[in-house]
C-alpha positions as a Markdown table, in Angstrom:
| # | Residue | x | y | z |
|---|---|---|---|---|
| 1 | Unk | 31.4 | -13.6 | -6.3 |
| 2 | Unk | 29.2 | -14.0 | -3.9 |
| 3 | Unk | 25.8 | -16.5 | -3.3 |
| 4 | Unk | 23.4 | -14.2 | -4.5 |
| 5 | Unk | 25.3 | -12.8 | -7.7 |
| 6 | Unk | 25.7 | -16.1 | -9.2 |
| 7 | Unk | 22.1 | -17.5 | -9.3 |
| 8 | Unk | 18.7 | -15.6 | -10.6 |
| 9 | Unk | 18.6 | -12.1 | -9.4 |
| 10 | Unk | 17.5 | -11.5 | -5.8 |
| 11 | Unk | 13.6 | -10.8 | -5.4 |
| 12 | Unk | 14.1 | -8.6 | -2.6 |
| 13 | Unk | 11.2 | -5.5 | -2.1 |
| 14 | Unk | 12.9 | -2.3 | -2.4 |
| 15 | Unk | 14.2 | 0.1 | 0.9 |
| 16 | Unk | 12.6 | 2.9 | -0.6 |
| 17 | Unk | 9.0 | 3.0 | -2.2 |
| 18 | Unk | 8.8 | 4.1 | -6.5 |
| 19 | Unk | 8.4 | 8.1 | -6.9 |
| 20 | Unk | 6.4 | 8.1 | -10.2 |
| 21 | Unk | 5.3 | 11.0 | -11.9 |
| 22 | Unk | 1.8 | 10.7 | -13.3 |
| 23 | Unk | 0.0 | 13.6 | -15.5 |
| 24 | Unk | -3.7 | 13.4 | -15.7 |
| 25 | Unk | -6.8 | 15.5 | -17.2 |
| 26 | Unk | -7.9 | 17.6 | -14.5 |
| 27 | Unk | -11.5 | 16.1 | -14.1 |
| 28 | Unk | -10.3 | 12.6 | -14.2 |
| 29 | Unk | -8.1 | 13.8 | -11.4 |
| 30 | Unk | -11.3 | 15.5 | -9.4 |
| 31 | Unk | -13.3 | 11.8 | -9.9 |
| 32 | Unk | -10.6 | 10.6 | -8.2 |
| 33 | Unk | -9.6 | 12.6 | -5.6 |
| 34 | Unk | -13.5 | 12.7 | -4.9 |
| 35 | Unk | -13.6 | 8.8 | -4.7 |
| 36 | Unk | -10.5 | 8.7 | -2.6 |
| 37 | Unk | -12.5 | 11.1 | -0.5 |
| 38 | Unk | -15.3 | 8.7 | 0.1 |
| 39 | Unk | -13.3 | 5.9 | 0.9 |
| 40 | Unk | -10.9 | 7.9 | 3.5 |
| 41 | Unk | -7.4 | 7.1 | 1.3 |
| 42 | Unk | -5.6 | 9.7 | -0.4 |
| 43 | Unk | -5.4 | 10.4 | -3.9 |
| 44 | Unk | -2.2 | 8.6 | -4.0 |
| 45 | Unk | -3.2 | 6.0 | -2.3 |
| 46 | Unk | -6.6 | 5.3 | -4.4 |
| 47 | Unk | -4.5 | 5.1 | -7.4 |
| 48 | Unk | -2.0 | 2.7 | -5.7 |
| 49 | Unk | -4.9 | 0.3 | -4.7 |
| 50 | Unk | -6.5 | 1.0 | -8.4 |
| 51 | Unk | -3.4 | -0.2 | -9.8 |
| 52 | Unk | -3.0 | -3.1 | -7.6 |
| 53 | Unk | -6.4 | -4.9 | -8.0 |
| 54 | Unk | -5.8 | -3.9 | -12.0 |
| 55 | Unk | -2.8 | -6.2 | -11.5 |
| 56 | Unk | -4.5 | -9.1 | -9.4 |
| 57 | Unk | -7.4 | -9.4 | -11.4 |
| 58 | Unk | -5.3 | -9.3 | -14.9 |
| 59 | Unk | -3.0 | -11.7 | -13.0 |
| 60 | Unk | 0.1 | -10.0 | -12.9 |
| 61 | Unk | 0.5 | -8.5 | -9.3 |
| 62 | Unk | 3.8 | -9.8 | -8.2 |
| 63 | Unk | 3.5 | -12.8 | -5.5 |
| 64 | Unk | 6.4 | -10.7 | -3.3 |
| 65 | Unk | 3.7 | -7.6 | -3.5 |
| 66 | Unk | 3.4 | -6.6 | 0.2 |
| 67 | Unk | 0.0 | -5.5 | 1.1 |
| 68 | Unk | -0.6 | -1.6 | 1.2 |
| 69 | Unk | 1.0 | 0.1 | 3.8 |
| 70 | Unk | -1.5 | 1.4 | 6.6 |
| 71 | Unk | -1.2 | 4.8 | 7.6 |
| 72 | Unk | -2.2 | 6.6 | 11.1 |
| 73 | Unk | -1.5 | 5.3 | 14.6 |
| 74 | Unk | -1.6 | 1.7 | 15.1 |
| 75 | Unk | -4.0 | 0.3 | 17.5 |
| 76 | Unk | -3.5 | -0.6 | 20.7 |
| 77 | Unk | -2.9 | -3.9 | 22.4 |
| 78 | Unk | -6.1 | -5.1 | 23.6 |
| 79 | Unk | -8.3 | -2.5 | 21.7 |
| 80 | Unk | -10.4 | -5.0 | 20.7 |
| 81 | Unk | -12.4 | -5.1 | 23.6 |
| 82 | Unk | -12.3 | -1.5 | 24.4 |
| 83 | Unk | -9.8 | -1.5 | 26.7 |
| 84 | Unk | -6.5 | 0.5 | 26.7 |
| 85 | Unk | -4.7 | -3.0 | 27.0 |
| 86 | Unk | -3.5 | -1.5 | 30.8 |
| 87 | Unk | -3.9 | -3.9 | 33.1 |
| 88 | Unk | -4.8 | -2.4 | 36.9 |
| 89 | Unk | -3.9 | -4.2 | 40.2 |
């Protein structure tokens, strides 16, 4: 047996994110898709971060709950001060 069989089950995150499948009234789906639209997420995503600060505020988000993942480019190294973060001789 090894180390991690014998004590309480690991806590590890998952590889692979949850495929869930989720069936909703149309117009509750337009409200949201619309709101998602305002705040630049996807549908998908709105519901994710629904869900999540559902869970915080009922206190039952998970403390091993990694924050949303971020989608698009990541910025780059010394962005901040609207420079490329290239250095020139």
């Amino acid at each position: 047996m090894t180390p991690e069989s014998e004590g309480a089950p690991s806590r590890r995150r998952p590889q692979q994110r949850k495929q869930v499948l989720l069936r909703l009234d149309p117009l509750v789906y337009e409200a949201l898709a619309r709101w998602a639209g305002d705040e630049l997420r996807s549908a998908n995503a709105q519901i994710e971060f629904l869900l999540r600060k559902a869970l915080a505020e009922a206190g039952r988000l998970p403390r091993e709950t990694g924050p949303l993942p971020r989608r698009g480019r990541p910025p780059a190294s010394g962005a901040s001060d609207g420079t490329s973060g290239v250095s020139e001789p």
